[in-house]
N, C-alpha and C positions, 0 to 999 in steps of 0.2 A: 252816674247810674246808681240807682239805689240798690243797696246789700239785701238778698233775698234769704233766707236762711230755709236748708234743705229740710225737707220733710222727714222725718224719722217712722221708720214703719218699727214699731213694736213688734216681739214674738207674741202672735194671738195663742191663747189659753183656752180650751172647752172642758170645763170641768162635768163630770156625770155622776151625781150623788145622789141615793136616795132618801134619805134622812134630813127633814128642812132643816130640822136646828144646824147640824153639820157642816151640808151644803152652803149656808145663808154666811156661817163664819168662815169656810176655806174659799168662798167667794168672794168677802171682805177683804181677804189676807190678799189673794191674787190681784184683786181688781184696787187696790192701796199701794202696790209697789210700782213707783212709776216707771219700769224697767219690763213689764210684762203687760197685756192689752188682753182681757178677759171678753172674750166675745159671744161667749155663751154660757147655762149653769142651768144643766137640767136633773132631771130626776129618775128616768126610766132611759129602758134599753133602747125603745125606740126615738126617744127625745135625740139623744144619744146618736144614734146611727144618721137622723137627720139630719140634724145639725154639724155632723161628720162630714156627711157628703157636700152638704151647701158651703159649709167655710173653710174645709181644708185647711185645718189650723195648725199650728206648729206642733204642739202639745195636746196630749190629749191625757188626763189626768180622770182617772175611773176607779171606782170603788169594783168590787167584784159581785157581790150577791145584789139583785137590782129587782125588782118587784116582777117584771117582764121577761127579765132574762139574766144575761152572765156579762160582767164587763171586758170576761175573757174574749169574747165573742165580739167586742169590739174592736181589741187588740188585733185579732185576726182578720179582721174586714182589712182593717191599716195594710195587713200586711199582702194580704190576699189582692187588695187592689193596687200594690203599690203605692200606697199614699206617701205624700211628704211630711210625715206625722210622728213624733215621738209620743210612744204610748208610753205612760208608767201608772203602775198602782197605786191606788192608796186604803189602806183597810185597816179591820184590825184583826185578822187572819194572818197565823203567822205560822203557823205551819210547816213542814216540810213539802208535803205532798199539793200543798196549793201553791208556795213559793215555786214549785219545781214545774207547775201546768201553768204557771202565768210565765215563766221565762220561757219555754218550749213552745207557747204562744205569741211569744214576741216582743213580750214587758222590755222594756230598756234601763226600767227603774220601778224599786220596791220601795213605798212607804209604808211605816205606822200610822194609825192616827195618832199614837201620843206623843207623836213629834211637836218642836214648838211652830209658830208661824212662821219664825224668821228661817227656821229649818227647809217648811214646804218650798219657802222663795230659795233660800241659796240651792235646795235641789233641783229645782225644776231650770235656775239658770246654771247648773252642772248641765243638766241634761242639754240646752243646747246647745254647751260649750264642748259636745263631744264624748260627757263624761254618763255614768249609769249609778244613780247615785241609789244605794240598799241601804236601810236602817239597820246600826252594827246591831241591835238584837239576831236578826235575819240573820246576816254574816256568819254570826259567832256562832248561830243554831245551826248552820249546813255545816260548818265548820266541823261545830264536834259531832253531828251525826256521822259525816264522812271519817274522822276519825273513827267512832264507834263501828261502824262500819268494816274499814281498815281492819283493826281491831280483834275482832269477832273472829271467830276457828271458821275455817272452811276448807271443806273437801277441795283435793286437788281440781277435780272438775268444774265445781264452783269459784274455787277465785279467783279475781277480779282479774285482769288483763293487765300485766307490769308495762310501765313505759318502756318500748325495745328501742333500736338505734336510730330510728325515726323520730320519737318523740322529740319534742321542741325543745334546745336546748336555750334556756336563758343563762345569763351573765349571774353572779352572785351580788349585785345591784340591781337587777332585774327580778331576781328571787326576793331579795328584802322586799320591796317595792309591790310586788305581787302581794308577799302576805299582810301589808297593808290594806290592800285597795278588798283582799277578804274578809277582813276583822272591819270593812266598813269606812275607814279615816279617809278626809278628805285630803285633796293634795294637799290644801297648806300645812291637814294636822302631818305628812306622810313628813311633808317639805322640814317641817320643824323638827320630827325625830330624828329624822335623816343629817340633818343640819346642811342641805343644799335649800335652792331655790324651788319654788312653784313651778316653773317651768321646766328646768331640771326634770322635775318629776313627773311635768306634762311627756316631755321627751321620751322619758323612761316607757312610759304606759304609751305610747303609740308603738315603740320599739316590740313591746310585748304582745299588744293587738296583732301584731303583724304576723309573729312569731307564731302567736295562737290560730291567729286568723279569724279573727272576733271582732266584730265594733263596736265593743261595747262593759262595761264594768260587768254587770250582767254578764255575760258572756262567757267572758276571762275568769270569773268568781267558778262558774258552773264549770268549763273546762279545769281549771286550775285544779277543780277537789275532783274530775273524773278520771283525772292524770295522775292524780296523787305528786303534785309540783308543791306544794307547799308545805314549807319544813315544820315540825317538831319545835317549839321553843323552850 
């Protein structure tokens, strides 16, 4: 009997960018790695939403300002229909207040564009290894806003809400671990400081998802800094 060798179904890709030069390279980048399957690469909101609905793709990789519309507004669809779709951004909006309305929308992951190629692909296969992969710029800026924030005098009536005996408590391995995954490092860069394994570290960040009740890096970043869980170094 001859050896039939099983079909591999690829994570399909729909990139939505309006800018061709842009588009035509993060298209290149994605549809080059033979590890992900690029099944579409448009340019408007509505390309976008179409092509959303007909392919139901793993990923969905969106810029945010779109000639048409908002790519937030895509996010939303994902989520609003239940799709089986990890939505992440890619822009170069960086912001506080846009970082904070694409996560509240649903983003599962923040890019730059001046990230390198081999960055978009190890992020995008973070993303559906479970993980939410944000450019440490992003990170490091919620970071020290929440710090600044923190910070800042406030009337008793105005500030912020302390963690009481409810708050989540994490481990002090759990706490390091956390303020990695806000400054941006990926598990191996977490794994190497740490001096444990990748997995290890996978462990760790599910431990904390749980904790938080998050699915997401996203998530756990956003919580972390609205808890005030993340220590002082």
């Amino acid at each position: 009997m001859g050896h039939t060798d099983a079909v591999v179904k690829l994570p399909r890709i729909l990139l939505v960018e309006d800018e061709e030069h842009t588009r035509t390279h993060l298209a290149r980048v994605i549809d080059g790695d033979p590890r992900l399957d690029l099944v579409a690469s448009v340019g408007t909101f509505e390309e976008g939403l179409r092509e959303l609905e007909a392919q139901t793709p793993e990923v969905l990789i969106t810029d945010i300002e779109l000639p048409d519309g908002n790519g937030l507004d895509l996010i939303r669809h994902v989520s609003e229909k239940e799709l089986e779709t990890l939505p992440m951004v890619i822009t170069v909006f960086g912001d506080q207040a846009t970082v904070t309305r694409a996560l509240e929308a649903g983003a599962l992951g923040y890019l730059l564009k001046d990230g390198t190629a081999d960055y978009l692909v190890r992020s995008t296969l973070e993303l559906l290894e479970g993980g939410s992969p944000i450019s440490p710029p992003i990170a490091r800026y919620l970071l020290g806003r929440f710090r600044e924030e923190r910070d800042s005098p406030f009337d008793a009536a105005e500030r912020p809400p302390q963690p009481d005996e409810d708050a989540p408590k994490l481990s002090e391995r759990e706490n390091e671990v956390l303020e990695f995954l806000v400054k941006g490092f990926t598990y191996a860069e977490t794994a190497e400081h740490l001096g444990v394994t990748s997995h290890t570290i996978a462990t760790h960040v599910r431990r904390i998802y749980r904790k938080l009740a998050v699915r997401s890096r996203a998530e756990a970043v956003y919580e972390a800094l609205q808890l005030g869980l993340v220590r002082d170094r």
